[in-house]
Steps between C-alpha positions, in 0.01 A plus 500: 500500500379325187726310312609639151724282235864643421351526121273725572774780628714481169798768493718631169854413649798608319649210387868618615338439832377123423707233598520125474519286714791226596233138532316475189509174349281565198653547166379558161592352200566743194174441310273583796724809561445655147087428550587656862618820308295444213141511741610797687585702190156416362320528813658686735600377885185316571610359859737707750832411599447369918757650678613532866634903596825533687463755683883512580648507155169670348465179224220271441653149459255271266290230653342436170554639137811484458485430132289746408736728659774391301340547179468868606886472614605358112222623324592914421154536316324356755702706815408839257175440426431467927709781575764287727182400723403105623172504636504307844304364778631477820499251739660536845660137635770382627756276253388188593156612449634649168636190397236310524256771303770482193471121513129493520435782231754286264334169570130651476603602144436102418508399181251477165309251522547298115144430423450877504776610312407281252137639506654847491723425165181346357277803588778731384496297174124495435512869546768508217830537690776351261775282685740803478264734687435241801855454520558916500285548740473221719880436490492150400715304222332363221594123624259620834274605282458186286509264824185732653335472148557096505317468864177641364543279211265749299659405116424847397760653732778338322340607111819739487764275632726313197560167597813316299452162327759291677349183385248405262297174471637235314136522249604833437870452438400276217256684359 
C-alpha cells in the first residue's frame, strides 16, 4: 500500500473531543497569541491540528496545534463561526514517537530570518503601508518596526518618523 500523509485525511472533530496534551514545552508570548487569533479570524484554520485518537477514552490528544486550538477554546467568535469543529490530521504513534513529532514541528517553525523582515517592512512601505498598518497586521511594535526600517538604511522609510532635538551643535546654539 502506497503511502499517504496524515494531512491529506483531514477530519471536523468536535472540539469537546480535542485534548491537550501533558509534554509541551512551547509557549507563546501574548503578542504572538493575539496575531494567532487575529490570522485565523481573517483567514480561517489554514493548517490542521495533528492529533493522536484514543481509542479507549474516544479523544484525540494534540501532537501539534495546540495554540490554535486554544484560540478556538477562548475565542467565542471564532468557536461559532466553526460550529464547535477543529479540523485535524491524524497521526497514529506511540508517545515517544509523539513527543518527538511536537518537538520537531515546534523547532521546524524556526525563526524570521532579519534581513527579510526588514525587506518585507520596506516592500510593505513602498507599497504605501503606514507604520500603524504593518504593525496591525504583522503584529509588530512600532520600536520593531523602526529597528527593521534602520537595517535597510533606505532614508525614505523613516520620512514619517519625528525625531527629538536632544542636542544641537554648538554653531547653531549661537546662532
Amino acid at each position: 500500500m502506497e503511502y499517504r500523509s496524515p494531512v491529506y485525511h483531514v477530519i471536523s472533530v468536535p472540539i469537546d473531543k480535542v485534548k491537550p496534551n501533558t509534554y509541551n514545552p512551547n509557549a507563546v508570548a501574548p503578542p504572538e497569541m493575539k496575531l494567532l487569533y487575529d490570522s485565523i479570524r481573517v483567514d480561517g484554520y489554514t493548517m490542521p491540528i495533528v492529533c493522536y485518537y484514543d481509542k479507549e477514552k474516544d479523544e484525540y490528544i494534540i501532537v501539534d496545534g495546540f495554540h490554535r486550538y486554544r484560540v478556538m477554546m477562548e475565542h467565542p467568535d471564532i468557536r461559532e463561526r466553526e460550529k464547535g469543529m477543529l479540523p485535524v490530521s491524524v497521526i497514529d504513534k506511540p508517545i515517544d514517537q509523539r513527543m518527538a513529532s511536537t518537538i520537531r514541528h515546534n523547532r521546524a517553525r524556526g525563526s524570521h530570518n532579519v534581513d527579510m523582515m526588514s525587506s518585507i517592512v520596506k516592500e510593505l512601505h513602498e507599497l504605501g503601508r503606514s507604520d500603524a498598518w504593518i504593525s496591525k497586521h504583522l503584529g509588530m511594535d512600532r520600536d520593531e518596526i523602526l529597528r527593521l526600517k534602520q537595517i535597510t538604511g533606505l532614508a525614505a522609510l523613516f520620512k514619517d518618523v519625528g525625531f527629538g532635538k536632544a542636542w544641537q551643535p554648538a554653531e547653531e546654539r549661537e546662532e
